[in-house]
Every structure is written in C-alpha cells, then in structure tokens.
N, C-alpha and C positions, 0 to 999 in steps of 0.2 A: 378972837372973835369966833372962830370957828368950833371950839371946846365950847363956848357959851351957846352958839347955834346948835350943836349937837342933841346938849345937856336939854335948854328948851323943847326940843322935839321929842326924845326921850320922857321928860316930866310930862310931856301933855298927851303924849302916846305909847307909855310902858310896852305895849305889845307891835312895837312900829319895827319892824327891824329895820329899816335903812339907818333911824337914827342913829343904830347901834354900829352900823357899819359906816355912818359920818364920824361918829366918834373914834372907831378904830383909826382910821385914814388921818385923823387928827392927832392921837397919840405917836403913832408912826411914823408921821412925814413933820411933823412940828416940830415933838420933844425928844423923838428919835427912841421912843420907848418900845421894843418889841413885847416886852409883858402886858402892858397897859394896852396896848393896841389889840393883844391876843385875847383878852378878857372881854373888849367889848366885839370882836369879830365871833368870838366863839358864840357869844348872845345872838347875834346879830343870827347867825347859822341856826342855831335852834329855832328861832322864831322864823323862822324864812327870809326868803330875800322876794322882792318885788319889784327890783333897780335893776338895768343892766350897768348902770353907772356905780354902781354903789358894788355891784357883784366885780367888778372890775379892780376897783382897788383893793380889795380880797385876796383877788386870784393875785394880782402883781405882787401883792405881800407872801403869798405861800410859794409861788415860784421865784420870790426872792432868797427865800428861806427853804427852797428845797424840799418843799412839803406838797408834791407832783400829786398823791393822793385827792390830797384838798383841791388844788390849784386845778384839777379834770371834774372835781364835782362842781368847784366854780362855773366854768365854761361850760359842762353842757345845761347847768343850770341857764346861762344867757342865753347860750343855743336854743334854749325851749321857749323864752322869754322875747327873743329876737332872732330867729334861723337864718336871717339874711345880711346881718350887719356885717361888714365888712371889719371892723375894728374886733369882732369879738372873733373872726373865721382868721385874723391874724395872730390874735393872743394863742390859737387853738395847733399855731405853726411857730410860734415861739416855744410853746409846752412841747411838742414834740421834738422838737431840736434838742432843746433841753432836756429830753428825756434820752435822747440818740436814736428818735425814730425819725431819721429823715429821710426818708422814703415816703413813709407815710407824711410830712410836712411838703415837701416837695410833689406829692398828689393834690394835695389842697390848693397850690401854686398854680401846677400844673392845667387845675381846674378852672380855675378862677382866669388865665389866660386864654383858655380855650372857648370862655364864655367871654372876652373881647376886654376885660377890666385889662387896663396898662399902668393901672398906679404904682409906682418907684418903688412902693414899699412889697410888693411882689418880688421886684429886684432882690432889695437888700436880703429878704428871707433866703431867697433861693444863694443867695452868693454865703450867709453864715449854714443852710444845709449842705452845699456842696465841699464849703471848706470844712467841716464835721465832717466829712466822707474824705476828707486829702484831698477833693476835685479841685484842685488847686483852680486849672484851666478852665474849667468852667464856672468857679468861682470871681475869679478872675474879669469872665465874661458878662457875669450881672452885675457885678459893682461898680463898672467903666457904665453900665446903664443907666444906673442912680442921677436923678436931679438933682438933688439936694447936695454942694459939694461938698461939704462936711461930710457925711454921709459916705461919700465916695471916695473920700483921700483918709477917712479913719476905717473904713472898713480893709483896703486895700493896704494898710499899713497891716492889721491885721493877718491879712492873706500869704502878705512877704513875710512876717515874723512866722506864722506857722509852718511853711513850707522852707522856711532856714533860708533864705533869699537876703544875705546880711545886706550888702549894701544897697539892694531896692529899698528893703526895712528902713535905711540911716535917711536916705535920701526920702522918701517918702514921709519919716517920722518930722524932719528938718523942715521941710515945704509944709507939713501941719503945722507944727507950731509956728515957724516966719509967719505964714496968714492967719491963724488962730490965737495966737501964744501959747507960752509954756502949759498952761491950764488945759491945753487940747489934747495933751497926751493922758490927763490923768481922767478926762472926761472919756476917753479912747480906752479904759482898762476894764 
C-alpha cells in the first residue's frame, strides 16, 4: 500500500518531493532495495524536501550507509525546517557519534540538560559517546539512568563487551536474552 500511496502522490504532484522521499523509505524499509530507494531519495533531494518527517528517513538511510556527507545536509536541512525539535537535535548527536565527534555530541547533551530536558534518550546518547571515548565509567553512569529497560541491559552489555569485561558481558548478555529472548542479542548488534 504504501508504494501505491507514494506512486499516487508522485502522479499527481511530479514536482512534490516528499512523494519521492515516501517512495524511497518504501523501497528501503519494505523490499529492502538500497538502489531503488536511492533513485527516488536522490529525486526527492533535487526537488527539495519540505518534511522534517520525510527528511528523517533520508538522513537514517545515508547514516545507515555511511554516507555522513548527505546524512549533515539532511539534518541541518530539518534544523532550518524545525530548530527546536528534539528528535531532529538527537539525529544531529547520533551523526556525530558516528562521525567520532563526541565532544561535540556530548555539547548538544550537555545542552539540552542544562536547559532542564531529562528525557532517557539524553542518557542513552551520552552513555554510546562516552563509550566511543573508552569512558567506560561514565558510560556506565548514563546507561544505569535509562528508563527503558531494554535500553539499559543492551546498552550495558555493550559497555562490558567494549571495555573486555568478560564475565559482566556473559552475565549481562544471559539476563538479556532470559527476559528478551535469544532475538535480544541480535537486535543488541
């Protein structure tokens, strides 16, 4: 349905880009096509974007695929489109993680804590920048914050594996799966 809905939007508004960026998000997350997805993303890019929802599954797609160039013209594209959303000043601390600028991810954190926001997902960022830096201990210290316990028993699994901590790791990876199942570890990769 959602290829049909795309397609429709497209036919009745060739010069629409979002259609063109529903149809990417449709090739990509459906059929599992990075080519097909890439052809209607790249349209979608030349005509503009007007969505920060639609700019969204873009940028997730280029910093899936390691394509940081794209995935920063994304976001300050939403940045311009929305300067305050919190979803989009998160995508903007995933990309720099991902980039290895956690410093600068961890200012954005930083920020947003200082201005009284205590949402979890603060946490979880600061605990994958800190472990990107070895902070093991202070990674440590934002992932024990996390609400979400999922969240906080695969991040922390994580923590112990990078920092060579075997049998925290074993024990840690075991108590995931007993409450998640085996599925928890490959959703954890």
């Amino acid at each position: 349905r959602g290829f049909e809905d795309a397609q429709k939007c497209i036919d009745l508004a060739p010069d629409f880009a979002d259609g063109y960026a529903v149809k990417g998000y449709a090739w990509l997350f459906y059929k599992l096509n990075v080519s097909g997805a890439d052809k209607y993303y790249q349209r979608a890019r030349e005509l503009g974007w007007g969505d920060v929802k639609a700019l969204m599954g873009y940028q997730g797609y280029c910093s899936g695929w390691w394509k940081f160039k794209e995935a920063e013209e994304a976001i300050q594209r939403m940045l311009a489109l929305d300067p305050l959303s919190f979803p989009v000043q998160m995508r903007l601390v995933e990309l720099r993680i991902n980039q290895g600028r956690n410093d600068e991810a961890l200012e954005i954190i930083e920020r947003h804590w200082a201005e009284g926001n205590k949402y979890s997902q603060l946490n979880y960022w600061a605990a994958y920048a800190h472990l990107s830096k070895k902070e093991f201990s202070l990674a440590r210290a934002n992932a024990v914050k996390l609400s979400d316990d999922f969240d906080k028993a695969s991040t922390l699994v994580d923590i112990y594996r990078a920092e060579g901590n075997r049998q925290e790791f074993e024990k840690s990876s075991l108590e995931l799966i007993k409450q998640y199942g085996e599925e928890a570890i490959f959703l954890n990769c």
